[in-house]
Gaussian input, Z-matrix of N, CA and C with variables (Angstrom, degrees):
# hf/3-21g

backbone

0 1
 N
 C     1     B1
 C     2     B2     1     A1
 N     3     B3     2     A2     1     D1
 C     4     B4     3     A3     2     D2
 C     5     B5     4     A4     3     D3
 N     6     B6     5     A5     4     D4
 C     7     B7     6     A6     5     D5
 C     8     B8     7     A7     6     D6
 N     9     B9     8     A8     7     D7
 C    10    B10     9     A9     8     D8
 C    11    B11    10    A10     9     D9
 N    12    B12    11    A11    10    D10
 C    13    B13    12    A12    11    D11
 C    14    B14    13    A13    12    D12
 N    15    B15    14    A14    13    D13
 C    16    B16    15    A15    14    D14
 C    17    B17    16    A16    15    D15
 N    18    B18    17    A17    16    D16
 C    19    B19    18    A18    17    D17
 C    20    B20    19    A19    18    D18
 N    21    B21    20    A20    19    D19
 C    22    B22    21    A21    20    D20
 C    23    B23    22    A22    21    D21
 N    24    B24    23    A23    22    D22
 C    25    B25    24    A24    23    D23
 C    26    B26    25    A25    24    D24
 N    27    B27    26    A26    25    D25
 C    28    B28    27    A27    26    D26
 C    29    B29    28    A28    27    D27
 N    30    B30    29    A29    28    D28
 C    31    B31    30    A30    29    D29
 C    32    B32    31    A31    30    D30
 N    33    B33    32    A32    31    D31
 C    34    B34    33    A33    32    D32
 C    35    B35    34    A34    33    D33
 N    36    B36    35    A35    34    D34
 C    37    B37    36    A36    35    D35
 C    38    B38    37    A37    36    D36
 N    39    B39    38    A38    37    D37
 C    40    B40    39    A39    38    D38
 C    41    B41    40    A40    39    D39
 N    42    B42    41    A41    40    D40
 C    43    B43    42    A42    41    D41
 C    44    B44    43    A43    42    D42
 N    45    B45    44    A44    43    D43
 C    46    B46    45    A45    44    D44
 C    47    B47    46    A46    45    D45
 N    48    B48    47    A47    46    D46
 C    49    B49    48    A48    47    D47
 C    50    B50    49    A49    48    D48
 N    51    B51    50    A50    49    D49
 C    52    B52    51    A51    50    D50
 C    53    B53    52    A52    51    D51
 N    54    B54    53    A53    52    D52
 C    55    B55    54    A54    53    D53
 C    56    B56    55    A55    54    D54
 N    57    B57    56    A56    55    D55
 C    58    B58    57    A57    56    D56
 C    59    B59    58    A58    57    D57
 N    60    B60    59    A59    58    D58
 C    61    B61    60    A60    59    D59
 C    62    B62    61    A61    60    D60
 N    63    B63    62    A62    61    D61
 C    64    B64    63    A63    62    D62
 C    65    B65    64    A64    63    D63
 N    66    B66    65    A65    64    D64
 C    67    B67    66    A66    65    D65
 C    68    B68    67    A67    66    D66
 N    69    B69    68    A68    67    D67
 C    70    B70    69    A69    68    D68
 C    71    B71    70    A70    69    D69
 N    72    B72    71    A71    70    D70
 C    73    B73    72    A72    71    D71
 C    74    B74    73    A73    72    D72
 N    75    B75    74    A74    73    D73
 C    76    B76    75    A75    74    D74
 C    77    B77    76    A76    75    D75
 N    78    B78    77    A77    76    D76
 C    79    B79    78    A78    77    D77
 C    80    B80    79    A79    78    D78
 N    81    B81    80    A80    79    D79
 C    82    B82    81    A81    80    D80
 C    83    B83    82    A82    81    D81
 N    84    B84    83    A83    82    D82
 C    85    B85    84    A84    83    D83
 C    86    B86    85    A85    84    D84
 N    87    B87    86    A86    85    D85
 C    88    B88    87    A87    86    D86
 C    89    B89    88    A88    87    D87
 N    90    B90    89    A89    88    D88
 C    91    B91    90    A90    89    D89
 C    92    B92    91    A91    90    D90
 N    93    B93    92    A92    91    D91
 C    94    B94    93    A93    92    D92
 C    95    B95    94    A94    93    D93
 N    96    B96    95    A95    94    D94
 C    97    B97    96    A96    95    D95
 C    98    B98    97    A97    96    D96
 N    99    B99    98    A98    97    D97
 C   100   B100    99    A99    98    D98
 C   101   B101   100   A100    99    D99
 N   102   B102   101   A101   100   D100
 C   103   B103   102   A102   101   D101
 C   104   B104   103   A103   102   D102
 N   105   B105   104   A104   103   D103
 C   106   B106   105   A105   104   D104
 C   107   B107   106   A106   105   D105
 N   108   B108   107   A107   106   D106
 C   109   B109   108   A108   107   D107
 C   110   B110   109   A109   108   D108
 N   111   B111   110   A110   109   D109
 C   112   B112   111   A111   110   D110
 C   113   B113   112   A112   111   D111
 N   114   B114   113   A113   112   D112
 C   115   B115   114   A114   113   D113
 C   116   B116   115   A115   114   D114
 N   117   B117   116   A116   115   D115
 C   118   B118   117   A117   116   D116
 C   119   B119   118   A118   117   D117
 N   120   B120   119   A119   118   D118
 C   121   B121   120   A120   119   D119
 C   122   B122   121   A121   120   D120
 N   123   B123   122   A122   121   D121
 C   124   B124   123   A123   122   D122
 C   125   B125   124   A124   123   D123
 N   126   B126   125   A125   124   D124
 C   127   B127   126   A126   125   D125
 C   128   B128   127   A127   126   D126
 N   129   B129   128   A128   127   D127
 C   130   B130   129   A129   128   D128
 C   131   B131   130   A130   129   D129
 N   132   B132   131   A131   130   D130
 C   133   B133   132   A132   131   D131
 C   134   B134   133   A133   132   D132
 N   135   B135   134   A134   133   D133
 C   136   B136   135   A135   134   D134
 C   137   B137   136   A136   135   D135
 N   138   B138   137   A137   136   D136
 C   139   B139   138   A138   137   D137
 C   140   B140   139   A139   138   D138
 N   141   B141   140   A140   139   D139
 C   142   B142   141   A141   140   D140
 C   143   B143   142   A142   141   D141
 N   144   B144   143   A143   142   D142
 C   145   B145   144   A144   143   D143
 C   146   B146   145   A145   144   D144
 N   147   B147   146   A146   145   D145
 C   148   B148   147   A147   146   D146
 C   149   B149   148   A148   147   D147
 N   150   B150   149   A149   148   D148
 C   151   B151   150   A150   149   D149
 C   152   B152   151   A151   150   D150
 N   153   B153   152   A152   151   D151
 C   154   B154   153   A153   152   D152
 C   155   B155   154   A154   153   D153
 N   156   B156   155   A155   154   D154
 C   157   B157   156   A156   155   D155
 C   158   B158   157   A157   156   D156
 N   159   B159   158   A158   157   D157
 C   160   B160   159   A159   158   D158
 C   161   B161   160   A160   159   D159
 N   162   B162   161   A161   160   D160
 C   163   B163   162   A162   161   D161
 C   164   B164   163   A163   162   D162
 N   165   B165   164   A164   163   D163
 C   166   B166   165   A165   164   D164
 C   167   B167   166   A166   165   D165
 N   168   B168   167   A167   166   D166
 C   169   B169   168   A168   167   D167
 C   170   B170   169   A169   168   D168
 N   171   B171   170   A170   169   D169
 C   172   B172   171   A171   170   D170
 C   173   B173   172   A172   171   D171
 N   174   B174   173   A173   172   D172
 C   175   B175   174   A174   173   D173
 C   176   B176   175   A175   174   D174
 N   177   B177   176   A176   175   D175
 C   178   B178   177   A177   176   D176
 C   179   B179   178   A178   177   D177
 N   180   B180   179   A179   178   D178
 C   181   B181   180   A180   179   D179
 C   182   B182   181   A181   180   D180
 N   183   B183   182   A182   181   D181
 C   184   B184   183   A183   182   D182
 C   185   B185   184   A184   183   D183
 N   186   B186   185   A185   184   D184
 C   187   B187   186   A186   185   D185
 C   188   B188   187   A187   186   D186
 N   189   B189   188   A188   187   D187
 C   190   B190   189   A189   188   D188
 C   191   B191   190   A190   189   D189
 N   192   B192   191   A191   190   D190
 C   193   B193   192   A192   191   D191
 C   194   B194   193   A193   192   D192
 N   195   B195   194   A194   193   D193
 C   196   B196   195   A195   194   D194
 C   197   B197   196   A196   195   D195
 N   198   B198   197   A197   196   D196
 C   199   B199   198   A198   197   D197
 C   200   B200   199   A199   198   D198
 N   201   B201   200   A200   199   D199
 C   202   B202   201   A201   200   D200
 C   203   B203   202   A202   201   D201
 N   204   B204   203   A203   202   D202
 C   205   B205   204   A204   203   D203
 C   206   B206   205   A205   204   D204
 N   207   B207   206   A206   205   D205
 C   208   B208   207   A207   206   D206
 C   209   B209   208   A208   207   D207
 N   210   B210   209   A209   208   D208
 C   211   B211   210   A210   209   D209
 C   212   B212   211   A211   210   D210
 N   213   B213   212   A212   211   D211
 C   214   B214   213   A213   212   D212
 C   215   B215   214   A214   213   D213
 N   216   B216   215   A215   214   D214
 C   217   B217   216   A216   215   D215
 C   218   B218   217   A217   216   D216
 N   219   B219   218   A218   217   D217
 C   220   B220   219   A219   218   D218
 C   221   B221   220   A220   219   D219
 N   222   B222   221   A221   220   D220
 C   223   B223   222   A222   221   D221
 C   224   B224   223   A223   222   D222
 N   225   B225   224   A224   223   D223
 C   226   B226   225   A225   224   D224
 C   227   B227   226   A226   225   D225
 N   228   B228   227   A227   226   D226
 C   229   B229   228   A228   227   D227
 C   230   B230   229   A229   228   D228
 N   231   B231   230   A230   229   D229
 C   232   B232   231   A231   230   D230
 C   233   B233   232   A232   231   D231
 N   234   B234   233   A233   232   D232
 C   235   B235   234   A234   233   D233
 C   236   B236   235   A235   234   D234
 N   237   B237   236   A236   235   D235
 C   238   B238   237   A237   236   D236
 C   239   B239   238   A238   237   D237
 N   240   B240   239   A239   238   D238
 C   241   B241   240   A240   239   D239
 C   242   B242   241   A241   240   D240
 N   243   B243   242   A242   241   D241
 C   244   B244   243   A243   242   D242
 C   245   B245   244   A244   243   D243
 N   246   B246   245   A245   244   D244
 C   247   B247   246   A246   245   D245
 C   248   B248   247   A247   246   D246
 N   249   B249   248   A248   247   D247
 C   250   B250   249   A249   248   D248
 C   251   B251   250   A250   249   D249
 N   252   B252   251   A251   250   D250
 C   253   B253   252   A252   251   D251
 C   254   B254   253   A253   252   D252
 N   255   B255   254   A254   253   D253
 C   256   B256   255   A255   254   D254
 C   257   B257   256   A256   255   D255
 N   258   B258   257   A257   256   D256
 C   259   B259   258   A258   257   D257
 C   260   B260   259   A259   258   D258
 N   261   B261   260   A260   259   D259
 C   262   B262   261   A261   260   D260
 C   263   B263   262   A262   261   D261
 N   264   B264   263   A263   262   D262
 C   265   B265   264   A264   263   D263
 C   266   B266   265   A265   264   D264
 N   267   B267   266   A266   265   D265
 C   268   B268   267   A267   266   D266
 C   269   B269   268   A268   267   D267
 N   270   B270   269   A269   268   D268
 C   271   B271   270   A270   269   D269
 C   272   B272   271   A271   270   D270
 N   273   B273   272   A272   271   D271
 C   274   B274   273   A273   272   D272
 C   275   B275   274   A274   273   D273
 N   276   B276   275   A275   274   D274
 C   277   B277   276   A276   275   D275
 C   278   B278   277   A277   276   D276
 N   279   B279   278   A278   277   D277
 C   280   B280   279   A279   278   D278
 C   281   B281   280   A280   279   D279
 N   282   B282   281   A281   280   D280
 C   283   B283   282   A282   281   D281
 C   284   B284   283   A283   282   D282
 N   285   B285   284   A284   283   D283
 C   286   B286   285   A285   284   D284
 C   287   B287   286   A286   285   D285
 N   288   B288   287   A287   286   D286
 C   289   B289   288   A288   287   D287
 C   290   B290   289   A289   288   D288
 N   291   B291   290   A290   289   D289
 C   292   B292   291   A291   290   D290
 C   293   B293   292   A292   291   D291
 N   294   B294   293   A293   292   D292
 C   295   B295   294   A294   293   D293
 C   296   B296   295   A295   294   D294
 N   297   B297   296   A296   295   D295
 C   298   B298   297   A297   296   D296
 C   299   B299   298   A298   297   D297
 N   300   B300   299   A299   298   D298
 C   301   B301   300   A300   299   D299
 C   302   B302   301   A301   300   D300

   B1=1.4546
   B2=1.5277
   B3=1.3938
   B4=1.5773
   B5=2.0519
   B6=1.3782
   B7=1.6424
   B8=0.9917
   B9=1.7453
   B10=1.4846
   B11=1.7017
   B12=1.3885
   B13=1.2358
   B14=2.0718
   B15=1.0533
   B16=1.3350
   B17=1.8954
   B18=1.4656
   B19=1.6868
   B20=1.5995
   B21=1.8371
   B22=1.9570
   B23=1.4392
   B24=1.5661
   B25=1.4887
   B26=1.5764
   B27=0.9549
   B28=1.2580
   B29=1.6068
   B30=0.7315
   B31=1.1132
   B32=1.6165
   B33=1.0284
   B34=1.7857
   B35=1.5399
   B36=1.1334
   B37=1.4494
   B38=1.2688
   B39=1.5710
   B40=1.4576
   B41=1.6143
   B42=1.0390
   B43=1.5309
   B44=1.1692
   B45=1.7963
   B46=2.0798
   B47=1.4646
   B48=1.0693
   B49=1.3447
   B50=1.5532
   B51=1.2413
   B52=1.6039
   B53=1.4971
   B54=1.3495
   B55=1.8401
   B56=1.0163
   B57=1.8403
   B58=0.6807
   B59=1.9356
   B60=1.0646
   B61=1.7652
   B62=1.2872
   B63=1.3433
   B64=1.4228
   B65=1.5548
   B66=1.2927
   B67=0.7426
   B68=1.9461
   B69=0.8970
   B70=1.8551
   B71=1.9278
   B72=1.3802
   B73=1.4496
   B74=1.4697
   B75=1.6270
   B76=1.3656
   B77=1.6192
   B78=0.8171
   B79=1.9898
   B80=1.9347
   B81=1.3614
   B82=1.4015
   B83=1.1338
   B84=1.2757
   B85=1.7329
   B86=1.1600
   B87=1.4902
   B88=1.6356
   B89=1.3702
   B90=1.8848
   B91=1.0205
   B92=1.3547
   B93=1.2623
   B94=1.3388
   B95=1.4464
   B96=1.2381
   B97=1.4854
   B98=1.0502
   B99=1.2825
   B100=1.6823
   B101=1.6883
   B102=1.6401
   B103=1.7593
   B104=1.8368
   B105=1.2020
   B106=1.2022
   B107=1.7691
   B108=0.8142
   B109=1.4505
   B110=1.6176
   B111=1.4385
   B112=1.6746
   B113=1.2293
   B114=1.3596
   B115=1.5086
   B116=1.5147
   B117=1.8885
   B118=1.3900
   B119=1.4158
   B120=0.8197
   B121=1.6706
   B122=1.5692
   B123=1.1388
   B124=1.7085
   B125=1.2030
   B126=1.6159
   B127=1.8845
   B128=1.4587
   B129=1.3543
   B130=1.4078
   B131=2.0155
   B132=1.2251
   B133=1.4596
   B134=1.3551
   B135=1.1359
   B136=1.5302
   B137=1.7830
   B138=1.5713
   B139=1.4573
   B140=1.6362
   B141=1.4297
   B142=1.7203
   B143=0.7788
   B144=1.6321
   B145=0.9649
   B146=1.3640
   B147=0.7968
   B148=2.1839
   B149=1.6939
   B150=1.3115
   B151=1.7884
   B152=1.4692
   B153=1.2977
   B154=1.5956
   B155=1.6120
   B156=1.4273
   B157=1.0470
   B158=2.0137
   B159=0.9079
   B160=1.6454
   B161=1.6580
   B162=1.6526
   B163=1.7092
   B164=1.9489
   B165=0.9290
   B166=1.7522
   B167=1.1139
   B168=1.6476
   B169=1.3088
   B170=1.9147
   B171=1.4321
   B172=1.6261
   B173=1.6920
   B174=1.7640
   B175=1.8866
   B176=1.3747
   B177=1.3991
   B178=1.3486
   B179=1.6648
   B180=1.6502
   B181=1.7248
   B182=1.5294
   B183=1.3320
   B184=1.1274
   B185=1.9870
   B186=1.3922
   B187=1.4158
   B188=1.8457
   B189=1.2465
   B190=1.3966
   B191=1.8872
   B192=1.9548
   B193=1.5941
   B194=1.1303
   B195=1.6354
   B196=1.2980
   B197=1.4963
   B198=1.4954
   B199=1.4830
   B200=1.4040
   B201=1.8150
   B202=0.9049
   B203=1.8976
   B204=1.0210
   B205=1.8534
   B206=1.2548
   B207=1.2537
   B208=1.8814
   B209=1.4601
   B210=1.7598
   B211=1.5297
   B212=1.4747
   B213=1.6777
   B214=1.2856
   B215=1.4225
   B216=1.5300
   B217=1.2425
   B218=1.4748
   B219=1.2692
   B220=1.5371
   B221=1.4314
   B222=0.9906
   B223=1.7190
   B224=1.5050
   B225=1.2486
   B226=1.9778
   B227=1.8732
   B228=1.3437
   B229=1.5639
   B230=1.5853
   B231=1.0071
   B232=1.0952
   B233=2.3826
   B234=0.6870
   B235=1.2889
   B236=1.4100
   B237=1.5066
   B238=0.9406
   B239=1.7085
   B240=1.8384
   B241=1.5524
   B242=1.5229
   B243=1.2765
   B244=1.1408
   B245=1.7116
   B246=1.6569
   B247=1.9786
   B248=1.6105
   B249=1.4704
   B250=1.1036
   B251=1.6331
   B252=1.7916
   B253=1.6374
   B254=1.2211
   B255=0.8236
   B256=1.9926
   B257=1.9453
   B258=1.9236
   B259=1.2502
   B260=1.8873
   B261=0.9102
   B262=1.6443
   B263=1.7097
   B264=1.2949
   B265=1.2393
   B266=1.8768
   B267=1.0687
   B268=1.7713
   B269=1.3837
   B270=1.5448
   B271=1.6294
   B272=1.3527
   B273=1.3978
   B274=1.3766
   B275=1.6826
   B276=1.4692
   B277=1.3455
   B278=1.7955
   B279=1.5846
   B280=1.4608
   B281=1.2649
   B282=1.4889
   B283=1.7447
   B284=1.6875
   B285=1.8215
   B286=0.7013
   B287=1.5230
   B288=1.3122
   B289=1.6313
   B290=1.7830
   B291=1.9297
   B292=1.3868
   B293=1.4185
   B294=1.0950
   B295=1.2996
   B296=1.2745
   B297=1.3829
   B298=1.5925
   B299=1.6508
   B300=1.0565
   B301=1.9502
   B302=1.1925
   A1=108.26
   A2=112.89
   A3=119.18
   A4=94.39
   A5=85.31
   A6=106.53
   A7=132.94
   A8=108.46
   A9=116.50
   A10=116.48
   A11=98.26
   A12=112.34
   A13=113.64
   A14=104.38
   A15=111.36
   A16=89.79
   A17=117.59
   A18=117.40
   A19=88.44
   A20=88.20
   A21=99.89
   A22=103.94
   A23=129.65
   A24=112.74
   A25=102.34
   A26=120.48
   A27=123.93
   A28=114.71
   A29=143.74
   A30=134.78
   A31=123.92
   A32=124.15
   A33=108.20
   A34=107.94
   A35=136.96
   A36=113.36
   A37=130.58
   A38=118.58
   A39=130.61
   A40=105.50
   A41=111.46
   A42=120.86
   A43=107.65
   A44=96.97
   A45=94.22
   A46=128.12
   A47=124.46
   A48=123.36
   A49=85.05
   A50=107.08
   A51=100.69
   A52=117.65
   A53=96.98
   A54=100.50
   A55=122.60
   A56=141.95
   A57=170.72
   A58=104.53
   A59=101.06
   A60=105.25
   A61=137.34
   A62=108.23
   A63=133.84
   A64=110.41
   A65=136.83
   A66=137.37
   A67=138.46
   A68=106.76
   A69=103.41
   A70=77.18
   A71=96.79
   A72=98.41
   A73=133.63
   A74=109.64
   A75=120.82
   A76=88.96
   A77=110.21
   A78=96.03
   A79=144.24
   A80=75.04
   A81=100.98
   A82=166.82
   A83=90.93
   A84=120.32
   A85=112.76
   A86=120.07
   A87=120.75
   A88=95.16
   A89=120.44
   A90=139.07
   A91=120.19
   A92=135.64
   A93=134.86
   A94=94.96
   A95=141.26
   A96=141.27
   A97=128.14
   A98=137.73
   A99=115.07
   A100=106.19
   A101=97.75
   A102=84.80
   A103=87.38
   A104=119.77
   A105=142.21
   A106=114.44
   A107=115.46
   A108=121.23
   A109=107.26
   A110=138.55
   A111=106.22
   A112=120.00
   A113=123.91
   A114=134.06
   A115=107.93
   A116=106.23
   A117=121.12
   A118=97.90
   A119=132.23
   A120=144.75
   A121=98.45
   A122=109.27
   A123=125.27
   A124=105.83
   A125=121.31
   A126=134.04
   A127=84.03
   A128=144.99
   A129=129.46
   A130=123.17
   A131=80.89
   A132=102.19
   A133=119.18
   A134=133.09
   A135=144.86
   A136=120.50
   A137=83.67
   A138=86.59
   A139=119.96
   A140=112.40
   A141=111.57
   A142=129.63
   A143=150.01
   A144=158.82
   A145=121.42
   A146=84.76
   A147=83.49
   A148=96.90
   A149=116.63
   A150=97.14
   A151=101.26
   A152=113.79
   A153=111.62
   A154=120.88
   A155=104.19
   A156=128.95
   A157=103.63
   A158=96.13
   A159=121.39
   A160=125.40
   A161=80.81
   A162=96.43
   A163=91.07
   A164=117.02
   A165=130.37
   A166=116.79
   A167=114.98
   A168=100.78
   A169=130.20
   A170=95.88
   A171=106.11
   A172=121.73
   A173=105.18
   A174=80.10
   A175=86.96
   A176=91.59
   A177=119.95
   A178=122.44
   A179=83.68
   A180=106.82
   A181=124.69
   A182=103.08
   A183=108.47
   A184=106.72
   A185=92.81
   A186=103.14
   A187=100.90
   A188=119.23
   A189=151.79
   A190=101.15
   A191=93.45
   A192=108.56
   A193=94.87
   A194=136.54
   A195=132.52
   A196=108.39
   A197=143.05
   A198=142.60
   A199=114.12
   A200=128.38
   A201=120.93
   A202=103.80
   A203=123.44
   A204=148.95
   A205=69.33
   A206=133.04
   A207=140.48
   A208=113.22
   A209=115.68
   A210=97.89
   A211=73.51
   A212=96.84
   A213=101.30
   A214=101.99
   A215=121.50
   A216=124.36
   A217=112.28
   A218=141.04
   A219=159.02
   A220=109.48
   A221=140.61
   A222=140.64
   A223=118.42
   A224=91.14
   A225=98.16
   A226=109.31
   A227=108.21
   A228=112.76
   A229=117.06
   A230=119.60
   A231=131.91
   A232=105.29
   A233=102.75
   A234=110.18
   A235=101.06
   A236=148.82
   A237=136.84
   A238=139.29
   A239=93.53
   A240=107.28
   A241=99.94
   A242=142.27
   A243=132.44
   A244=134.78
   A245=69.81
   A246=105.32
   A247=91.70
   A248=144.71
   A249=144.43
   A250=112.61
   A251=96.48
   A252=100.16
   A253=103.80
   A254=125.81
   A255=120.74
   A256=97.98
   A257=111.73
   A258=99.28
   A259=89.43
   A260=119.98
   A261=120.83
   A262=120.10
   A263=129.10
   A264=132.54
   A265=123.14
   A266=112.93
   A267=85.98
   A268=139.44
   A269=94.00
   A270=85.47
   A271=104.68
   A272=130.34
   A273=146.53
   A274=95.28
   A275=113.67
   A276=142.53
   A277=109.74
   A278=94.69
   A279=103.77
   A280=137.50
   A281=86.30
   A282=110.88
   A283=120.95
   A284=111.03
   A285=116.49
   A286=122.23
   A287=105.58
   A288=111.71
   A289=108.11
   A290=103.26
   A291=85.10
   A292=107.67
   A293=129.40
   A294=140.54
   A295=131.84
   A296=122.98
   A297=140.50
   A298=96.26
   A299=120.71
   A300=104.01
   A301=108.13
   D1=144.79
   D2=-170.12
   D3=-54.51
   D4=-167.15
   D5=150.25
   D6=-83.55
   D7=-37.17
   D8=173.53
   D9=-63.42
   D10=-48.76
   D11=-176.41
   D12=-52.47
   D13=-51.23
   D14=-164.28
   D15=-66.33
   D16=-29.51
   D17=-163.71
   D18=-55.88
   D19=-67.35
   D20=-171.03
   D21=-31.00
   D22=-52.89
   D23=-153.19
   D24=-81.01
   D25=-41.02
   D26=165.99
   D27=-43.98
   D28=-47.97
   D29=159.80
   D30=-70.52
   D31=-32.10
   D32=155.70
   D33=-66.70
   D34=-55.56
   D35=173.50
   D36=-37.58
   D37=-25.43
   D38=170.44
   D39=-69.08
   D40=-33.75
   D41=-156.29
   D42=-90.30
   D43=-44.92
   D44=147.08
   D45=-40.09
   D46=-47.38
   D47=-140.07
   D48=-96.34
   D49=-54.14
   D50=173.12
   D51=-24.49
   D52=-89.07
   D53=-177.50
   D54=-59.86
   D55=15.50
   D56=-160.70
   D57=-128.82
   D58=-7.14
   D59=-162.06
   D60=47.31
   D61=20.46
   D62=-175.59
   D63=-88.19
   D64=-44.06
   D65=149.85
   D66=12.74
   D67=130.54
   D68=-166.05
   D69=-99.09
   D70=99.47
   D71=161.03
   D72=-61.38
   D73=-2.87
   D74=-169.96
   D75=-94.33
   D76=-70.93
   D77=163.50
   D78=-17.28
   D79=-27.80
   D80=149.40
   D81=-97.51
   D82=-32.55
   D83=172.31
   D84=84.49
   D85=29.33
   D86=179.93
   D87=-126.46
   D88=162.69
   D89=148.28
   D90=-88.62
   D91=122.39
   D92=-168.85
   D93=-121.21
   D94=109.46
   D95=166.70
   D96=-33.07
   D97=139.52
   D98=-175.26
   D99=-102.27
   D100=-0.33
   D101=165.61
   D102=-177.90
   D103=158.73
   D104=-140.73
   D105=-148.82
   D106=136.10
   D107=-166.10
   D108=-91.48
   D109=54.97
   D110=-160.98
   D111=-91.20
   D112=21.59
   D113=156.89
   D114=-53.45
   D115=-54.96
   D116=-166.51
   D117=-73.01
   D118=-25.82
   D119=-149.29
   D120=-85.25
   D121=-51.01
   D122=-167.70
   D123=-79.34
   D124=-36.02
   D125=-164.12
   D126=-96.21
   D127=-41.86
   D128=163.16
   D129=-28.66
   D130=-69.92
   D131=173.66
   D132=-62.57
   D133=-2.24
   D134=-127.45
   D135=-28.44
   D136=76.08
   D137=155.98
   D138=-124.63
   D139=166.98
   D140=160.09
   D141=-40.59
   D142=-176.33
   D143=110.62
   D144=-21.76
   D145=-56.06
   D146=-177.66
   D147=-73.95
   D148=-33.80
   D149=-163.54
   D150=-84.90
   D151=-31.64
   D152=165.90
   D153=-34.99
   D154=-63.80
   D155=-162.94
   D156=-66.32
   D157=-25.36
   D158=179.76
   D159=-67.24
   D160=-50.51
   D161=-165.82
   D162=-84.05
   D163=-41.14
   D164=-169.03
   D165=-80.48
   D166=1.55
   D167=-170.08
   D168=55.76
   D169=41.21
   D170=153.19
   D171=-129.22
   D172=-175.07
   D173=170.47
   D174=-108.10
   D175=177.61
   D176=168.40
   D177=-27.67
   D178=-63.63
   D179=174.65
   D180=-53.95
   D181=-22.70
   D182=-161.51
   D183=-94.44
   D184=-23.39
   D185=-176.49
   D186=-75.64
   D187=-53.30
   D188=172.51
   D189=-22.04
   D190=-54.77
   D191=-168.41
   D192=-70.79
   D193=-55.93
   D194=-162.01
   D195=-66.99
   D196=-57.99
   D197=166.91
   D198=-39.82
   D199=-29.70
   D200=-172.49
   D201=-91.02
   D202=-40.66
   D203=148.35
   D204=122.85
   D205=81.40
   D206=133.95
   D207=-74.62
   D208=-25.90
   D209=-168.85
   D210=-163.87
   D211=148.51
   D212=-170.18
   D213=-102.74
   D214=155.77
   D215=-155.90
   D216=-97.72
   D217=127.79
   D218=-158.87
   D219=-46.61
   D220=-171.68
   D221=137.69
   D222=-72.58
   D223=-52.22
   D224=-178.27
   D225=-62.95
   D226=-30.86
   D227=159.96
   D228=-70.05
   D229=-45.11
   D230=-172.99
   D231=-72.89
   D232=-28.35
   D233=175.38
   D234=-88.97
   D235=-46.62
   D236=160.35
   D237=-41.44
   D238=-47.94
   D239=168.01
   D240=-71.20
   D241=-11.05
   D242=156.19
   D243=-29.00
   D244=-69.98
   D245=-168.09
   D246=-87.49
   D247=-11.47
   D248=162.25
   D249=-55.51
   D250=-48.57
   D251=-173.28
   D252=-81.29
   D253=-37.27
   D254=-173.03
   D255=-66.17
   D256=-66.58
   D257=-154.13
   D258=-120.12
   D259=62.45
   D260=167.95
   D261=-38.06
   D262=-33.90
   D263=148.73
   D264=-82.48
   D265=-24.53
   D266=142.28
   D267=-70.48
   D268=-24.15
   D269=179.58
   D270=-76.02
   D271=-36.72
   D272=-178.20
   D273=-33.33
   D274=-74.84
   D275=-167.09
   D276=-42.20
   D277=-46.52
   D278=170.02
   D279=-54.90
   D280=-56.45
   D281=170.25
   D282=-45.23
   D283=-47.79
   D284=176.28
   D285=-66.69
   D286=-34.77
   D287=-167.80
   D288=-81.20
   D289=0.11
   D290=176.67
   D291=-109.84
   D292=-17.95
   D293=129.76
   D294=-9.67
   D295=-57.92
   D296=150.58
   D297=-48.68
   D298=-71.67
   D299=-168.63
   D300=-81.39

């Protein structure tokens, strides 16, 4: 396999592991939580379940599984309920503006 070739695959295996949450986050330069509160997260913000799940782009069920620990929650979720708890109206702002295009 070239040089190029072996770079490219090498780097989707990274890209695997990433979205996969496997990932060496120190490689990155991010903190990714290894677990997340979104009971507190949602009663912060104070909304329901359903409007949470509404405004953020999840379902209902899905919010329901994570508060109850039925299913454990992703990285790429888990980085979101992140940036939810710190800036809940940027993500708001985002959501909306991608929505519009």
């Amino acid at each position: 396999m070239s040089k190029a070739g072996s770079r490219i695959l090498q780097g989707a295996r990274e890209a695997l592991s990433y979205a996969k949450g496997k990932a060496d986050n120190k490689k990155f330069g991010v903190h990714i939580p290894p677990e997340v509160d979104v009971k507190r997260i949602r009663q912060k913000i104070g909304l329901t379940q359903a409007k949470f799940a509404s405004r953020f782009g999840f379902s209902t069920g899905r919010i329901r599984d994570w508060e109850q620990g039925r299913h454990t929650i992703d990285a790429s979720s888990r980085v979101l309920l992140t940036v939810i708890e710190q800036e809940p109206e940027a993500v708001e702002r985002a959501l909306k503006k991608a929505k519009a295009a």
